[in-house]
N, C-alpha and C positions, 0 to 999 in steps of 0.2 A: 518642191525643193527649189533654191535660186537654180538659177542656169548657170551658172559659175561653179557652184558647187558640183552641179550635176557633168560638168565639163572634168575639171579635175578630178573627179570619182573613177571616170572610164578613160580617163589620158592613156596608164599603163595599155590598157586594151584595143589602142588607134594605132595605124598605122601609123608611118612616117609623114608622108603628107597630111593627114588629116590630125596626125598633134600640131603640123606648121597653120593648122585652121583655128586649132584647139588655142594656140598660144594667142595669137591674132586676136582672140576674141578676148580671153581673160585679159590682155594689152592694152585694145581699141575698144571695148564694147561698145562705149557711147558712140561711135561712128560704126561700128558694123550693123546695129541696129537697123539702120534703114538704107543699108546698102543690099542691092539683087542677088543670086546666087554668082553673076558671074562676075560680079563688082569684088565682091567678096573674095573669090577668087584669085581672082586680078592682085586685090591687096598681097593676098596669104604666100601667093606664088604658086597655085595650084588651078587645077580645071574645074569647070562650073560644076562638071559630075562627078569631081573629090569632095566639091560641096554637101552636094545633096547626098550622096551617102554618108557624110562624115553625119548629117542631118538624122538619118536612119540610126545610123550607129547609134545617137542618143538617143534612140527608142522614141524620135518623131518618125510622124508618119511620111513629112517632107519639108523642105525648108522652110516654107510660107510658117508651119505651127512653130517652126524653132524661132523664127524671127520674129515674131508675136509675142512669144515669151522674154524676147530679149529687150522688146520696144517695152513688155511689163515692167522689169527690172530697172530699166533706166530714166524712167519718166519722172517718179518724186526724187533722181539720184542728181542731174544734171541742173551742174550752176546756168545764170542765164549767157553766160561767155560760151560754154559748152556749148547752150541749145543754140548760139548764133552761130558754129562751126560746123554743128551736124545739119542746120538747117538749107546750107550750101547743097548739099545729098537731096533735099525731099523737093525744093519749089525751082520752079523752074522760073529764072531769073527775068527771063524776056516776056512773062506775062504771070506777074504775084498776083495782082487779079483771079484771074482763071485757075491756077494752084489753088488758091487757100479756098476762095469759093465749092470748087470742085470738090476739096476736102470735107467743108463742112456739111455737104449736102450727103457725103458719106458717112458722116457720125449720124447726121438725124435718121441715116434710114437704119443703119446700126443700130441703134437707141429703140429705133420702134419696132424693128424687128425681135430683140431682145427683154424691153420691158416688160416686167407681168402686171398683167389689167388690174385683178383680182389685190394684187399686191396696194396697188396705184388706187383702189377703191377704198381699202380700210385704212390708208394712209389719211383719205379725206373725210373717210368716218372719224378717227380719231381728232383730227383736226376740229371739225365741226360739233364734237363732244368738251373740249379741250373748257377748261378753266379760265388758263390763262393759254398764252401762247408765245413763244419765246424764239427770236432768230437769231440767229449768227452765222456770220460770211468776214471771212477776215483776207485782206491783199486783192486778190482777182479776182475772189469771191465775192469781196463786199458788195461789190455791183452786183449780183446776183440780189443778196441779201437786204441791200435797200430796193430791188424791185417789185420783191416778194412783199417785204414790208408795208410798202408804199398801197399796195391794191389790196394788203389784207387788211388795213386801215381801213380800207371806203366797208368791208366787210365787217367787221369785228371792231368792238370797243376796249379789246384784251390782248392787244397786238404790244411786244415790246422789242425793238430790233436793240440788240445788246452792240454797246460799244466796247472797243477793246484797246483802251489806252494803257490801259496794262492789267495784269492777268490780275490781281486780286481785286481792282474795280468792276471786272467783268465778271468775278466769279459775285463781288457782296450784291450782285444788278439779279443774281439767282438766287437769291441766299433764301431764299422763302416758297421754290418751286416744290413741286410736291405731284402726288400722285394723280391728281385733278388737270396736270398743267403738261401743256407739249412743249417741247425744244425744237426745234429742226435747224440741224447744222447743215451746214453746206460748203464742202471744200474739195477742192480737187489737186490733183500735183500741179507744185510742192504744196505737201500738203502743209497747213496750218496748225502749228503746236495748241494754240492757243483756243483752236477750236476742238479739238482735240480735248483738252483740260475740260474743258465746259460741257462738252457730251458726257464727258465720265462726271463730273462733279453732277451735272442734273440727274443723269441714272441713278447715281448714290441716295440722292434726295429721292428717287421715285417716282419723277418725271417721265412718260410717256417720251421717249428718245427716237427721233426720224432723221435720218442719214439722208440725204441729197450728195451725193457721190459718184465714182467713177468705175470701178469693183473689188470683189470682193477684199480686195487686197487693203482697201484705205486704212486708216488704224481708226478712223469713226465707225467703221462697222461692226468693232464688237461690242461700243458701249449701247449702240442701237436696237428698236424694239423692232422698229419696223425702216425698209430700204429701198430708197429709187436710185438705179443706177441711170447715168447719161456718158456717152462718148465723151471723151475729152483729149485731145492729145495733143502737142506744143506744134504750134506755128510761128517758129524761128523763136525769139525771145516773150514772146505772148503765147497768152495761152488761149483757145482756141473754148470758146464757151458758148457755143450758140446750140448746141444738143441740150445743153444742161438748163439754158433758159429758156426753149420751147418746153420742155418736162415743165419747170416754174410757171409759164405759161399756162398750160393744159391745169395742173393743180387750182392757179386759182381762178380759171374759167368753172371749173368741177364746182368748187367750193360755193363759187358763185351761183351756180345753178341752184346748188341746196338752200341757197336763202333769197332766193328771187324778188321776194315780195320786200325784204327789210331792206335790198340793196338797192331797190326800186324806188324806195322813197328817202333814205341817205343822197341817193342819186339825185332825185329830184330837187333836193334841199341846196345843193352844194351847185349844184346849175344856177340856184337863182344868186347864190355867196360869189357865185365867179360872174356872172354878170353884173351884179350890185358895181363888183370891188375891179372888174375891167382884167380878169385875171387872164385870157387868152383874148387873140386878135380875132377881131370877128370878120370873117372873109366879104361880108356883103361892103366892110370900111378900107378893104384894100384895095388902089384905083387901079384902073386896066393899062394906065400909062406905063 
């Protein structure tokens, strides 16, 4: 159930102090979010251990899970004005360096702690059975999207990264997908209408549907057959994507593995096309001066 709802359900049954918590939140969410128990407090007008049992009260075990639920809620809800107001709260201004780093080093191990292997395997069985093969990443995704695409290219001659200049160009670019053929979306908050539309339109056709996402919550995970989650969470007006593109990463190192011997010699072809045609600087031609 939202947290808002669950907030209002048990108002009648809070004490005094802890409805001045209750109101605070339904009020500020997007800034209590990632404020401490005693931050929170501080705001509401109450003590940090009004906090945490008002925390109790709603049938958390402690604050940390209520504030997790609350950081769920608000992630595909906040404009980028919002996330530059709540962002004041999370980074510590005299080293954005060290914050946002520090951050991200805690989604990858979130991510690896959390992903299933097993999941993460038939993902690239499927892949590598696939037909055709079909990507979409739309706004902060896209860069995901064209990275996948780009190295699934050196792989596969059935690679189509779909453009989305507007939704019924993206949907006629599927109009022929089919039970033979994969999709893999990939969107994270806020999430993307339009990828959104395209996961359900390829399911409809019968397409083989692979969610690259954030969890269970996203609204691509129910047109989906099969699901990789990655950390994702906003770092100030950006969104913070470097979980989601070691997953991409590890995919198509996997993928790659299973076709060694054809990437080997794509490989080798495309070495001699980049030398012919002078496509990278060749370091022995860069002087020491």
């Amino acid at each position: 159930m939202n947290l808002l709802k669950i907030v209002e359900r048990k108002m009648p049954e809070l004490s005094k102090r802890q409805k001045r918590i209750a109101q605070y939140l339904i009020d500020h969410y997007d800034k209590a979010a990632f404020m401490t128990a005693s931050k929170l407090g501080e705001a509401a007008g109450v003590s940090e251990s009004t906090v945490v049992r008002f925390a109790t009260a709603l049938g958390f075990d402690g604050y940390p899970e209520l504030q997790k639920m609350l950081q769920e809620l608000i992630k595909s809800k906040l404009t980028s004005v919002q996330r530059m107001e709540v962002s004041t709260n999370i980074i510590d201004e005299s080293n954005v360096l060290k914050s946002i780093l520090q951050s991200d080093i805690i989604k990858i191990k979130e991510t690896l702690q959390s992903i299933d292997q097993e999941n993460f395997k038939n993902v690239v069985k499927a892949i590598l059975n696939a037909k055709r093969i079909y990507i979409i990443g739309v706004r902060s995704s896209a860069s995901l999207a064209v990275f996948l695409s780009f190295y699934f290219n050196l792989i596969f001659d059935n690679v189509k990264l779909l453009h989305a200049a507007s939704e019924s160009e993206m949907l006629e670019q599927i109009l022929r997908a089919s039970s033979d053929d994969v999709l893999l979306g990939i969107t994270f908050p806020r999430y993307s209408k339009r990828t959104v539309k395209a996961m359900q339109f390829a399911k409809n056709k019968g397409a083989v549907c692979i969610a690259i996402t954030d969890s269970g919550k996203s609204p691509i995970v129910p047109f989906a057959d099969l699901v990789l989650f990655a950390r994702s969470d906003m770092a100030s007006f950006a969104d913070s994507l470097v979980a989601p593109l070691s997953v991409i990463n590890a995919l198509i190192v996997a993928v790659g593995m299973s076709r060694k011997e054809q990437l080997y010699e794509t490989l080798t072809n495309l070495e001699a096309i980049w030398d012919e045609y002078n496509v990278y600087e060749k370091t022995d031609n860069i002087s020491n001066d």
